[in-house]
mmCIF file of the C-alpha atoms, coordinates in Angstrom:
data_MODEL
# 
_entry.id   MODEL 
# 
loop_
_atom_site.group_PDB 
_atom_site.id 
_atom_site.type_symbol 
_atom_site.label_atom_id 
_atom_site.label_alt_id 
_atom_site.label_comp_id 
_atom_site.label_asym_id 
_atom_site.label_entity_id 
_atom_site.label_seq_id 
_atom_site.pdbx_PDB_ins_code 
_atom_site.Cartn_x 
_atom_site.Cartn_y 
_atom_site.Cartn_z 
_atom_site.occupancy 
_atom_site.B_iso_or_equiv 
_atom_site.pdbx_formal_charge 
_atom_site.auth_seq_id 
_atom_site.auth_comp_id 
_atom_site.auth_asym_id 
_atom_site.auth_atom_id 
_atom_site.pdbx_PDB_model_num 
ATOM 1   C CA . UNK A 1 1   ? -171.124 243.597 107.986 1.00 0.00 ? 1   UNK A CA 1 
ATOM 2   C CA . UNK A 1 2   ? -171.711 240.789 110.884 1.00 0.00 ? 2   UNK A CA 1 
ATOM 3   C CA . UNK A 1 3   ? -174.996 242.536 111.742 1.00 0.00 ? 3   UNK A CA 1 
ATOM 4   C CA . UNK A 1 4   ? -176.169 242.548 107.900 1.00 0.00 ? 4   UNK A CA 1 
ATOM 5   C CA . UNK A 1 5   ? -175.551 238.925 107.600 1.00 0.00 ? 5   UNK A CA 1 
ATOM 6   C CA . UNK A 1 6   ? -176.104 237.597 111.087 1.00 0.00 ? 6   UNK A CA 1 
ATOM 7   C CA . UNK A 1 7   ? -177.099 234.398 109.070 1.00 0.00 ? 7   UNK A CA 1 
ATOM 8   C CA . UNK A 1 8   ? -173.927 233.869 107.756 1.00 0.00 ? 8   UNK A CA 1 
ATOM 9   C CA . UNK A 1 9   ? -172.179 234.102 111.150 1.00 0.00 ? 9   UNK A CA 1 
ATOM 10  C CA . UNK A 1 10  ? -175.113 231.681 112.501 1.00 0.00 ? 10  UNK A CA 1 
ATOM 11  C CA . UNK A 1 11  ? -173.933 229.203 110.084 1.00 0.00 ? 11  UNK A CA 1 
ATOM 12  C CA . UNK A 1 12  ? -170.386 229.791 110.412 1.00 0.00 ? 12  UNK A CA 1 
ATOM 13  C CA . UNK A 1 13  ? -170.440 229.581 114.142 1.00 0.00 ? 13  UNK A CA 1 
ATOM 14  C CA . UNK A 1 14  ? -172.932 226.509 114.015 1.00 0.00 ? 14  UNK A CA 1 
ATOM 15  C CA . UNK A 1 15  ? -170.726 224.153 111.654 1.00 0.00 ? 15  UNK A CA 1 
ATOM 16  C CA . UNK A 1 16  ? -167.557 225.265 113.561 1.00 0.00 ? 16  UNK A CA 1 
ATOM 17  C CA . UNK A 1 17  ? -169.153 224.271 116.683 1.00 0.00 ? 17  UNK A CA 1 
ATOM 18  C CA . UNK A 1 18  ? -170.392 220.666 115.279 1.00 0.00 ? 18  UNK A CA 1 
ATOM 19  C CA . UNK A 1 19  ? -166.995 220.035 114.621 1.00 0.00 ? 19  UNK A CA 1 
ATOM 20  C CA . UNK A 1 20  ? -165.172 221.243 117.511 1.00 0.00 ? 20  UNK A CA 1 
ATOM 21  C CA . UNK A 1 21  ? -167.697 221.538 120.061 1.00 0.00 ? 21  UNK A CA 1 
ATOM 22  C CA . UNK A 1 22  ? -167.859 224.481 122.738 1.00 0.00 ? 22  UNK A CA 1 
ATOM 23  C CA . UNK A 1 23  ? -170.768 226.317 124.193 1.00 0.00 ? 23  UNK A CA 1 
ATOM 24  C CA . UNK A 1 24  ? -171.335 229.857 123.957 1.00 0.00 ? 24  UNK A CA 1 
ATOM 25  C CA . UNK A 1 25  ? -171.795 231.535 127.250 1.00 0.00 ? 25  UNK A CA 1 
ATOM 26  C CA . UNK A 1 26  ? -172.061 234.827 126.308 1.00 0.00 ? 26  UNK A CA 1 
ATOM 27  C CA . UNK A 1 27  ? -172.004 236.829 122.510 1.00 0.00 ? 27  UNK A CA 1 
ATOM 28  C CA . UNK A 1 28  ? -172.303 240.406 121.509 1.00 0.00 ? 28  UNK A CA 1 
ATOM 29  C CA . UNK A 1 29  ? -172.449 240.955 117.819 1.00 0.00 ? 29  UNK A CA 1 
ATOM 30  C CA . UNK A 1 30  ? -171.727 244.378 116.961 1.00 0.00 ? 30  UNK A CA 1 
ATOM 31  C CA . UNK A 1 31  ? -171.229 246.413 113.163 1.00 0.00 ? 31  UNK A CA 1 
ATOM 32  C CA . UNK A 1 32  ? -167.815 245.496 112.878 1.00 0.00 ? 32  UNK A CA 1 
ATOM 33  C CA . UNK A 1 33  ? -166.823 243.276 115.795 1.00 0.00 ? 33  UNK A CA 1 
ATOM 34  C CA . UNK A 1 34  ? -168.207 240.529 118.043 1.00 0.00 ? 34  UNK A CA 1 
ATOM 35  C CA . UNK A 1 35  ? -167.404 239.952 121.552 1.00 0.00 ? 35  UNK A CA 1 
ATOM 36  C CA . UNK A 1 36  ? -167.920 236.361 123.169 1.00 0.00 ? 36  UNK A CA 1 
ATOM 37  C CA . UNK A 1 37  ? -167.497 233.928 126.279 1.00 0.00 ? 37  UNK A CA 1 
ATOM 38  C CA . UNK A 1 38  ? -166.902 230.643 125.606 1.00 0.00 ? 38  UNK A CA 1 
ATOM 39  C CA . UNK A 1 39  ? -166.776 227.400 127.245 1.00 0.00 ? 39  UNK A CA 1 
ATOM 40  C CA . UNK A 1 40  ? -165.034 224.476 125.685 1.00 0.00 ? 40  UNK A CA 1 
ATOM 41  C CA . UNK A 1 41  ? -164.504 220.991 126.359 1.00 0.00 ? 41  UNK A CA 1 
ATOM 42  C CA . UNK A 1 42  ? -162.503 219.558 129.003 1.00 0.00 ? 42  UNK A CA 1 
ATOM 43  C CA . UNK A 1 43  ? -158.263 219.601 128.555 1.00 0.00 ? 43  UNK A CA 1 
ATOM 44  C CA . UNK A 1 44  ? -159.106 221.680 125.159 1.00 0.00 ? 44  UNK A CA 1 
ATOM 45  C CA . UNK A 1 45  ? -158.306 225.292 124.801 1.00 0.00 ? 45  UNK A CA 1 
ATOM 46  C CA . UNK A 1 46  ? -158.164 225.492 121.340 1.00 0.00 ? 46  UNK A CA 1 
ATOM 47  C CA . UNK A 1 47  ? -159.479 229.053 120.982 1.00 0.00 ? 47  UNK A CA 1 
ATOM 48  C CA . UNK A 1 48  ? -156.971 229.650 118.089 1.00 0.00 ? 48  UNK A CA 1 
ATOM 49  C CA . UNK A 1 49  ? -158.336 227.117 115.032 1.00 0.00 ? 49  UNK A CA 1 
ATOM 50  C CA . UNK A 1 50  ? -162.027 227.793 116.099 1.00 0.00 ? 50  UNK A CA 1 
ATOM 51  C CA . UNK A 1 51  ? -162.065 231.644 115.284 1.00 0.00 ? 51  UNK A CA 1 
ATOM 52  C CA . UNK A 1 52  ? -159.928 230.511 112.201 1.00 0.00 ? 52  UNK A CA 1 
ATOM 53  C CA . UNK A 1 53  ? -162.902 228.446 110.936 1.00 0.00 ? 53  UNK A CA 1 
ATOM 54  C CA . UNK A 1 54  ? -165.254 230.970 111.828 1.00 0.00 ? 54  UNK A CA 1 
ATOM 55  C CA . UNK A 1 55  ? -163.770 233.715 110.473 1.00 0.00 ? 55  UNK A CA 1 
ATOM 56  C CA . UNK A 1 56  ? -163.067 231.608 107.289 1.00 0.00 ? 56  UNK A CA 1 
ATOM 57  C CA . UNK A 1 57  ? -166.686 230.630 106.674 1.00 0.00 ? 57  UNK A CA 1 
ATOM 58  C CA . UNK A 1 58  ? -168.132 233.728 107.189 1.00 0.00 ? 58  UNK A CA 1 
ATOM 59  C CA . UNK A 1 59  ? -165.524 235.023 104.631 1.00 0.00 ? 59  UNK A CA 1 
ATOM 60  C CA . UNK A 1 60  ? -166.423 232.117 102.408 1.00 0.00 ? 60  UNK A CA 1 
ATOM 61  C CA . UNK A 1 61  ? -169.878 232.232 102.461 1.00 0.00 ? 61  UNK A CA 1 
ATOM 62  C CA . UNK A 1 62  ? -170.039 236.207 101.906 1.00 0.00 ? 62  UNK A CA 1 
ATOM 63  C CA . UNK A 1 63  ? -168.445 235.588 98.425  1.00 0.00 ? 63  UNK A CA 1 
ATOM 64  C CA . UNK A 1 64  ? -166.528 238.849 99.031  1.00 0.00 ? 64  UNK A CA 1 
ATOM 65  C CA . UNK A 1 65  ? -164.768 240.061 95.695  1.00 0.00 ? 65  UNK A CA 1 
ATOM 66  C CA . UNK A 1 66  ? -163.015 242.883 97.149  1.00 0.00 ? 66  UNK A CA 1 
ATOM 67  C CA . UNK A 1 67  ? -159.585 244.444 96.161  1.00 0.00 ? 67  UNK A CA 1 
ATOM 68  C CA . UNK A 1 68  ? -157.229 242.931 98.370  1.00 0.00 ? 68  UNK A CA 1 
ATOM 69  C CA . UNK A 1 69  ? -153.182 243.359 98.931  1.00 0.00 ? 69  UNK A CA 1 
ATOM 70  C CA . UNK A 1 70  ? -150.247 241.296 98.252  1.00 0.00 ? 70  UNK A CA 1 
ATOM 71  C CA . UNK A 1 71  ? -150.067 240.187 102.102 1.00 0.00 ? 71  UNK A CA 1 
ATOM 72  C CA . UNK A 1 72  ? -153.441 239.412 102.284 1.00 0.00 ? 72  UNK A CA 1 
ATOM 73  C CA . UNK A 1 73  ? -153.453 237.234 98.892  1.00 0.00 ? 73  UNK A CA 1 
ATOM 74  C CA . UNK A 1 74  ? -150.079 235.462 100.431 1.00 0.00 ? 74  UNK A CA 1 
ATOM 75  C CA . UNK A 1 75  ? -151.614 234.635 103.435 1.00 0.00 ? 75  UNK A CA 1 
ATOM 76  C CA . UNK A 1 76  ? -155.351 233.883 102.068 1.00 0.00 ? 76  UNK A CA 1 
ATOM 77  C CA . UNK A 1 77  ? -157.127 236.671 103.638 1.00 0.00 ? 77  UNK A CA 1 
ATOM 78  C CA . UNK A 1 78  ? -160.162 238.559 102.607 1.00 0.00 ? 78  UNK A CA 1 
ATOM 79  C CA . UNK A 1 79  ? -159.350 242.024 104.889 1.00 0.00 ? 79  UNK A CA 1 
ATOM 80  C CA . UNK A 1 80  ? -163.056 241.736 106.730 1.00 0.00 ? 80  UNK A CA 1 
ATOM 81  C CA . UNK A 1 81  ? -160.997 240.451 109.876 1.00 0.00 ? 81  UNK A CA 1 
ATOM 82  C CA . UNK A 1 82  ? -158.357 241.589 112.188 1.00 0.00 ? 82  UNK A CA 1 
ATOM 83  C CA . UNK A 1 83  ? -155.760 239.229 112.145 1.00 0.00 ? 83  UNK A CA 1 
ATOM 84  C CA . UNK A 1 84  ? -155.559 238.891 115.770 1.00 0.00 ? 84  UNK A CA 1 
ATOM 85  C CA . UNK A 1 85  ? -157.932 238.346 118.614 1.00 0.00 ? 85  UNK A CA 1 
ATOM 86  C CA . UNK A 1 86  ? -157.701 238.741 122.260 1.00 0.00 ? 86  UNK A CA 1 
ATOM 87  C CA . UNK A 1 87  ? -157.990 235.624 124.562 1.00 0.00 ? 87  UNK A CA 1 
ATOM 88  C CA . UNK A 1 88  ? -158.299 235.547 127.983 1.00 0.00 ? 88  UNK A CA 1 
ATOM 89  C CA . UNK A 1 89  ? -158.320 232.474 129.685 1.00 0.00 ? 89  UNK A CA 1 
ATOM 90  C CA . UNK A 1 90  ? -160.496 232.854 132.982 1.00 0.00 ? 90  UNK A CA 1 
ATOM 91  C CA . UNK A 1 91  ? -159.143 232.149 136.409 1.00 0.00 ? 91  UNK A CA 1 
ATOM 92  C CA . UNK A 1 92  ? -162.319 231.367 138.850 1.00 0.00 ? 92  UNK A CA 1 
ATOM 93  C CA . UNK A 1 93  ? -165.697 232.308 139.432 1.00 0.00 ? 93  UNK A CA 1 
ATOM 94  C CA . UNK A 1 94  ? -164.808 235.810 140.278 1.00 0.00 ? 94  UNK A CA 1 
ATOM 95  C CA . UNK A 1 95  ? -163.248 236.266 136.409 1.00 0.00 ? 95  UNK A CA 1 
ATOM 96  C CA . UNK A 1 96  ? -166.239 234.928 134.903 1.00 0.00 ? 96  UNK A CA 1 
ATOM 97  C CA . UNK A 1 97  ? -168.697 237.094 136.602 1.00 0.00 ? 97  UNK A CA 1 
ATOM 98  C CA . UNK A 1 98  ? -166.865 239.663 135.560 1.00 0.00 ? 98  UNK A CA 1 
ATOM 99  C CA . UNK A 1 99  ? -165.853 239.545 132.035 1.00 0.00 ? 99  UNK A CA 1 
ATOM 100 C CA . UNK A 1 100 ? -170.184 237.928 131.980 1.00 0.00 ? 100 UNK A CA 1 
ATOM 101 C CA . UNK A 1 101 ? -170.607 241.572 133.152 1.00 0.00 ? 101 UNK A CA 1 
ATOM 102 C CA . UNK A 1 102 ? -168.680 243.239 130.506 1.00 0.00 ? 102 UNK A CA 1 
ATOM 103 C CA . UNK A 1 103 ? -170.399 241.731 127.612 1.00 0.00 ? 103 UNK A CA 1 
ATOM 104 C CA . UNK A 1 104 ? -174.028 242.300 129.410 1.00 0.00 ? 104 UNK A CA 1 
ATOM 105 C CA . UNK A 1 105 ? -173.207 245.955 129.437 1.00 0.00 ? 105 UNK A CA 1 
ATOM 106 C CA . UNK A 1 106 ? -172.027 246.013 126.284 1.00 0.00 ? 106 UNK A CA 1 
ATOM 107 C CA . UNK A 1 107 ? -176.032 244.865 124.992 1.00 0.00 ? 107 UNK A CA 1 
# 
């Protein structure tokens, strides 16, 4: 789905970024999942809310009209996401060059 409408995540990624800046160091967009490297702004490690708007204007902006569960109409969820993410804060030069790396071999 995030390959098919790579627009969609453009956008999504674009307006989340105008309002909570970061810069994208490194992003692999994949079928079903997207990897990425991000640096953001001094004393800020708000990872958490910016995949939240992400994730919620992709949703938003795919319209999706799927069949979804109790949980997921409780907690506003359209099922396209996992509801967790992995976030790695890195430590030093070293840890960047190496999770940079991972995502390049990933391509």
């Amino acid at each position: 789905m995030l390959v098919d409408h790579i627009q969609h995540l453009r956008d999504a990624v674009g307006a989340t970024r105008r309002g909570r800046p970061f810069q994208i160091d490194a992003m692999v967009i994949l079928p079903d999942h997207l990897h990425a490297i991000w640096t953001l702004p001094e004393n800020d490690a708000d990872f958490s809310t910016r995949w939240r708007l992400i994730k919620s204007r992709f949703s938003r902006a795919m319209d999706l009209r799927q069949p979804r569960g109790r949980s997921q109409r409780l907690k506003n969820e359209r099922g396209i996401w996992k509801r967790r993410f992995w976030e790695h804060t890195i430590r030093d030069e070293a840890d960047y060059a190496t999770h940079m790396a991972i995502v390049g071999a990933i391509r």
